[in-house]
N, C-alpha and C positions, 0 to 999 in steps of 0.2 A: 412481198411474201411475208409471210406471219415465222415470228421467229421460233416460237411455240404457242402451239395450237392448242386452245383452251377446250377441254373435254364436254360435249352435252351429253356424255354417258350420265354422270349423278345428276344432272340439271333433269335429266327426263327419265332416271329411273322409275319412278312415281307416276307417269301421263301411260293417263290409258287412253289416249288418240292413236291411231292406227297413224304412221306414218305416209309419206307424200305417195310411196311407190304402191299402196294399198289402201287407201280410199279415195272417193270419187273426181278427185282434181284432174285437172287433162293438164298437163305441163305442156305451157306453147312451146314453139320451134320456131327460131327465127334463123337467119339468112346462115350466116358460121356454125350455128347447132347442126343445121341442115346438110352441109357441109361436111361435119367429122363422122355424121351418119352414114353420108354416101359414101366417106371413109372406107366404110366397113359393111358395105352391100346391107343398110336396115334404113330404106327412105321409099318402100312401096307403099301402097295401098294396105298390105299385112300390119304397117307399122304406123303410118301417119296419115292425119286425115287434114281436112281443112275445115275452120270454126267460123264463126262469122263472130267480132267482137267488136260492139258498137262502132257497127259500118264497117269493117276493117276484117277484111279475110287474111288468117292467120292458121298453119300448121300447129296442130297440137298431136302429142302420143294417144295412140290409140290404148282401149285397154282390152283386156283378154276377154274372148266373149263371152256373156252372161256373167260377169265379173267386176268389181273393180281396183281389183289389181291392173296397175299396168302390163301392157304386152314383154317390157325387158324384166320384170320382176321372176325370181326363179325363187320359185315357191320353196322349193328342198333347200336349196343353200341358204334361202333368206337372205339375198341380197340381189343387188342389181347385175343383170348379167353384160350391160354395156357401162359399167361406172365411168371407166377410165374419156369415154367419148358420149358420156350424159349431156342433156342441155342442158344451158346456162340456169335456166328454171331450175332443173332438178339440184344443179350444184347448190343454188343461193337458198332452199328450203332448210331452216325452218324459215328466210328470211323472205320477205316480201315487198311488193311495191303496193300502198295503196294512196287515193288523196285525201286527202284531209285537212278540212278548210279550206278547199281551194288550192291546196297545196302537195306535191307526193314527197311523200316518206317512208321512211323503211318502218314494217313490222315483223314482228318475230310472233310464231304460231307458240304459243305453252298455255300450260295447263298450269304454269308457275309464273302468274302473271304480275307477284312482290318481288322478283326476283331481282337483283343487282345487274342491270345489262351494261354496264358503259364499257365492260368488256368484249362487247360487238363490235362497237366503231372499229377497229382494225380488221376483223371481217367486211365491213360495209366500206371501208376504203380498198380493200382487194379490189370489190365485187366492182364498185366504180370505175376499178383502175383496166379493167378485166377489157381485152378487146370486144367479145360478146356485149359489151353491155352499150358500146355506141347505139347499138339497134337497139335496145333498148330504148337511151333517150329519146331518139327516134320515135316511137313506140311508146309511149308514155301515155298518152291520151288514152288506153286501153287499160289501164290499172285506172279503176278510180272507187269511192265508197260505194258504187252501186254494186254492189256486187252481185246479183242474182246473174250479171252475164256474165260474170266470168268464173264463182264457184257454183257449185251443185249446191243441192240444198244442206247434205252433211256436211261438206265443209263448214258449212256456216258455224256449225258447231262448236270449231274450236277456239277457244277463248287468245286472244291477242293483245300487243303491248306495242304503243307507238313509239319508236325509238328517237329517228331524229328525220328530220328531214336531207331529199335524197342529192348529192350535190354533183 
């Protein structure tokens, strides 16, 4: 655990990218996500659907219809209404899995793409450490630079920064 936690309030003051819960991305659901949803009666048809990502059938969040806010996004409060039982996807954003070079590594989504990151790597060792994230490795073949199958075309948008690769 992080002994204190480094703010991206002033880091993204400035980024006029809409964040993860309100533009086009479908955050997957993998096996544990799936899990703390059933938690909490939110793993129907209302809530999740199934994707197909390179060859590989995978649960992602639905989003609100004719929308792309996500379905847990609560518009008035401006905030997620399932945080505390989010998926591992949602937790690990701005952070990401993508390959490169034949290789995956972590990126981070900003619009502050000079920025000083080496203050991540303790985020990125959480996230490693994280049981959720065994499915992940698992699961890796599905992150890679092609991305048109696994973002929407706005995501493509947003400008990113390769940190390190993911261990």
């Amino acid at each position: 655990m992080l002994d204190k936690k480094p703010s991206f309030n002033k880091l993204c003051d400035s980024c006029k990218h809409q964040n993860c819960c309100t533009d086009s991305a479908e955050p997957l659901v993998f096996d544990a996500d799936y899990k703390r949803l059933e938690d909490i009666g939110k793993t129907s048809e209302k809530y999740l659907h199934w994707r197909n990502v390179k060859g590989k059938n995978v649960m992602a969040l639905n989003k609100k219809k004719g929308s792309t806010q996500c379905i847990f996004w609560d518009e008035n409060k401006k905030n997620c209404s399932i945080y505390e039982h989010r998926p591992f996807d949602c937790r690990a954003y701005p952070f990401d899995i993508l390959r490169v070079n034949n290789k995956f590594h972590w990126i981070v989504y900003s619009c502050n793409t000079d920025s000083n990151w080496k203050w991540t790597d303790a985020y990125l060792e959480m996230f490693e450490k994280d049981e959720s994230f065994d499915e992940i490795r698992k699961n890796m073949e599905i992150f890679s630079n092609n991305t048109e199958l696994i973002l929407p075309e706005e995501s493509k948008k947003t400008e990113y920064t390769v940190l390190r690769e993911v261990r």
